[in-house]
N, C-alpha and C positions, 0 to 999 in steps of 0.2 A: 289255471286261474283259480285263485281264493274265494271261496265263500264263505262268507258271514252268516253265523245261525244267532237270528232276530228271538228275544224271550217271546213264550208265550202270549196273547194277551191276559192278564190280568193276572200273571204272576212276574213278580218280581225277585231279583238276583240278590239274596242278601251278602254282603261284603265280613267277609273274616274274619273275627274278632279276635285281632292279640291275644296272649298269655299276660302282658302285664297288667290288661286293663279289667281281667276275670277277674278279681278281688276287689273291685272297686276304686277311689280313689283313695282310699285310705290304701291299698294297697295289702298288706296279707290280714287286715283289721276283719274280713268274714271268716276268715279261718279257726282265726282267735275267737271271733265268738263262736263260730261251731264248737271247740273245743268246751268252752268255757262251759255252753249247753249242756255237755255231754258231763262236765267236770261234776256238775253240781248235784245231779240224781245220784250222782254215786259217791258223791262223799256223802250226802244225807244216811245210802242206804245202809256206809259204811257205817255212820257214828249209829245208825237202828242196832244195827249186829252188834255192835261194841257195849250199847248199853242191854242187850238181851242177853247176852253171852257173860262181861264181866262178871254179874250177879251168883250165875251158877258156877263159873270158875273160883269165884269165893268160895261159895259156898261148900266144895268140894272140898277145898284146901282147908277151909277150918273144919270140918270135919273130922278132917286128920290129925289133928292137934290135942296135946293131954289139956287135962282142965286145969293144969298151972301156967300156963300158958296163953289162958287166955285174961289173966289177973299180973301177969307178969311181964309183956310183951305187949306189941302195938297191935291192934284188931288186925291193920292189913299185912302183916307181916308173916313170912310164911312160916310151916311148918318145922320146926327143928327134924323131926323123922316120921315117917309115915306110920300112924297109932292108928293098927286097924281092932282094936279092941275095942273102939267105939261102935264097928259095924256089930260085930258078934253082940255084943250088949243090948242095941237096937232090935236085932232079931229073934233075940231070947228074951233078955230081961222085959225091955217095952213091948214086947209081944208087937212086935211088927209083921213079924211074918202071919199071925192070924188078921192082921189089918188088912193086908195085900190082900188076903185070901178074900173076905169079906167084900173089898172093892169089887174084886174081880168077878165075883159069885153076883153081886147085885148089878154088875155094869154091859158085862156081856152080854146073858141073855136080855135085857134092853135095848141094846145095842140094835143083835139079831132080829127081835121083833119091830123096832121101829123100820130096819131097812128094807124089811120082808112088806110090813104094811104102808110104808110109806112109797115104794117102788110099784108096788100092786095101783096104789090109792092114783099115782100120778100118770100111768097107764090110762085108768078108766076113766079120769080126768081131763086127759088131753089128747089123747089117740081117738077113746071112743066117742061116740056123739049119740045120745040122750038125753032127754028135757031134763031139765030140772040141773044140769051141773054145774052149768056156771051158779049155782046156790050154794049148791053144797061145797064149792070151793070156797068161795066166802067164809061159807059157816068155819073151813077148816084155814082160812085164816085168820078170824076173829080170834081163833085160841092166842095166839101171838101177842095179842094184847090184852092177855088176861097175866096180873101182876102173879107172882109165885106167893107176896103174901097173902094176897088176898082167898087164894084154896088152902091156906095148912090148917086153920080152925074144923071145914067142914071135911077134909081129909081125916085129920085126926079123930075127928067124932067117927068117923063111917070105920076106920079101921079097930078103932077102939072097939066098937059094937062085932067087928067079926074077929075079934082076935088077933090081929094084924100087929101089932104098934109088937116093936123089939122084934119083929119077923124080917128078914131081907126080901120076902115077897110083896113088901107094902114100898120098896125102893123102887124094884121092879118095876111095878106096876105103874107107880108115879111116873117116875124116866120114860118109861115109853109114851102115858097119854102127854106128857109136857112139852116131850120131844116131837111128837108128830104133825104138830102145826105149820114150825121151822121147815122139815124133813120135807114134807109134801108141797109146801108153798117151792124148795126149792124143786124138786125132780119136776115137777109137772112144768116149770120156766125148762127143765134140760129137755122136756122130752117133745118141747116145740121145735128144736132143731132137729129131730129125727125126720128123713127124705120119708113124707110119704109114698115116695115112690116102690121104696124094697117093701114096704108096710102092703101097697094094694095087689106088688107083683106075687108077695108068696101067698095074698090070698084068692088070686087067679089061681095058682098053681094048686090049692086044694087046701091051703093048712088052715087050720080051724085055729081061733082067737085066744087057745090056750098055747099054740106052738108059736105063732105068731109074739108073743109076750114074753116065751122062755128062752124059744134060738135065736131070736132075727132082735128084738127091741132090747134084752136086759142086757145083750153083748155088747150095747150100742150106748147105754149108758152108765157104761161100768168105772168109768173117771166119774161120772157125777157121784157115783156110791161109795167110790175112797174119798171126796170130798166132802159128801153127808156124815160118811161115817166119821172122819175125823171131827165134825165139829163137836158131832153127839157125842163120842168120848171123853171129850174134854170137858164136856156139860155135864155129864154125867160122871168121871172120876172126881173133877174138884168141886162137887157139891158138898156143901157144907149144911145149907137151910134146909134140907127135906132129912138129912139124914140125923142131924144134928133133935130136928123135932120129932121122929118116927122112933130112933134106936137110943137108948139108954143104958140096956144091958153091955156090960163091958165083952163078952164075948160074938158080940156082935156088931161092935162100933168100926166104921170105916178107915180111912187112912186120914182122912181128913179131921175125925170124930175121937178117932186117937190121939193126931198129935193136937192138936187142943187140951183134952184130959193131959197129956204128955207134956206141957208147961208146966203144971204146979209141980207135978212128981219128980219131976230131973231139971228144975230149973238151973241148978245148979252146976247140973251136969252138962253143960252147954256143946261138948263133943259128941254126947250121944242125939243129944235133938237136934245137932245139926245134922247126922246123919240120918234123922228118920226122913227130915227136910231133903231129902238127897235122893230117898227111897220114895218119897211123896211124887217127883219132879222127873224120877226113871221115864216114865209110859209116856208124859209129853214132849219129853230130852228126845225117847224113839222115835214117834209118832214124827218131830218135826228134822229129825235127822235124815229120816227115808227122804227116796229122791222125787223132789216136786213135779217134775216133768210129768205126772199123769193129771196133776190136781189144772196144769197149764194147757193140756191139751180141748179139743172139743170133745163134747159128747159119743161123737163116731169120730174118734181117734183113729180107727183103721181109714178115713176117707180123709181124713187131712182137709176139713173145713175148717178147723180154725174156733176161738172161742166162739159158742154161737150166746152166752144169756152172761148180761153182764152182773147180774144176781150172781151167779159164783166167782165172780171177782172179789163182792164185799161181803163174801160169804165169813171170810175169817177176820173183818171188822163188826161183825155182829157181837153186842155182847148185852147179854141176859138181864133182867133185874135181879 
């Protein structure tokens, strides 16, 4: 004898839904728009890359070009042979190579000190808890909107008075107090996603608020420090307005301070200044070449949570006055 099994009360048997009728009545019309969705970010990001890239592909390629060439032949046309005596010229003649050296001496140690104080600053900011800090954060973002030209009068007076102006110590010192407002506002956004949990467990376990800082939290937000540290490099190698108003003396001018000077003197030579333009454009060619995936990751990248501070998403849409 058959028995009949009656539904539930108050649940009901929903019925099968075809294959033809999943798309709709337009039939594969969701598809196409998925598609279409997907089509559009990435021709956008397509045509970003094309106009970020064509420019330094130029610019390589004329580079390589004698300077009859570029009076005799069309701009976009390429190189008849590769004329690397525009580099060697660059390196010697335009003293580029003291240019490099000069970025590099004024950019690094800025660099170093801003990530060292800015890492420290966003620790005691946002882990520790003492009165007075949500103040002193403020204070330390007020800097952010303080205009670049509005300190080069009373900088150049104070450096003037110690000796400073034509010194790469007066870069220095700029780069790191300029940079640290940016620097700090970001880390102490990264170091909210730090689990206070590993933070109270090692300090059950005995470790004192100096080991706590250097093993367990700076490992934790070591993607936010390739993401601070890039932006400051950038701020700090293609400065033109501080270093432009501090440095004068030619053995002392940057890369940017150089090829400035470097237009009236080789105007003509337009193979060699495109090549300093080439040597100018090296550190941020590298810098955006390495592989993104750490800048994409969260703060504790070792635990796979994910972005946690949408602050360094528009961190490399920030830009300066």
């Amino acid at each position: 004898m058959s028995t009949v099994t009656k539904p539930e009360p108050g649940r009901l048997r929903r019925r099968p839904r075809s294959r033809g009728t999943a798309a709709g009545p337009k039939g594969g019309g969701g598809v196409v728009a998925g598609h279409l969705r997907r089509l559009v970010p990435r021709l956008a990001v397509t045509i970003l890359v094309l106009v970020e890239v064509l420019p330094l592909v130029w610019l390589v390629m004329s580079s390589l070009k004698t300077n009859a060439e570029f009076y005799t032949r069309s701009v976009w046309s390429l190189p008849e042979g590769f004329y690397w005596h525009n580099y060697v010229s660059a390196l010697t003649t335009g003293s580029m190579a003291l240019y490099l050296r000069n970025s590099a001496i004024a950019t690094l140690p800025a660099l170093a000190l801003m990530l060292l104080l800015s890492v420290a600053a966003g620790f005691a900011l946002e882990i520790m808890r003492w009165r007075g800090r949500d103040m002193v954060l403020l204070l330390f973002l007020s800097g952010i909107m303080v205009p670049a030209q509005m300190i080069l009068l009373p900088l150049f007076t104070i450096y003037f008075k110690l000796n400073l102006v034509n010194n790469l110590a007066s870069l220095v010192i700029t780069y790191t107090a300029y940079g640290l407002p940016l620097s700090i506002f970001l880390l102490a956004a990264y170091y909210k996603a730090v689990p206070r949990e590993l933070l109270e467990s090692a300090t059950c376990d005995g470790a004192s608020i100096y080991r706590v800082f250097w093993q367990i939290s700076l490992p934790m937000v070591r993607n936010a420090i390739v993401t601070v540290g890039l932006v400051e490099f950038f701020f700090c190698w293609n400065d033109l307005l501080f270093s432009y108003t501090f440095i004068s003396t030619g053995s002392r001018l940057t890369v940017q301070t150089g090829l400035l000077s470097f237009v009236g003197q080789y105007a003509r030579c337009r193979g060699t200044y495109l090549r300093r333009g080439v040597h100018c454009r090296l550190p941020d060619a590298g810098d955006l070449s390495a592989p993104q995936s750490e800048d994409s990751k969260g703060v504790d990248g070792g635990l796979d949570q994910g972005d946690h501070c949408e602050a360094a998403q528009e961190v490399f849409n920030h830009r300066r006055c």
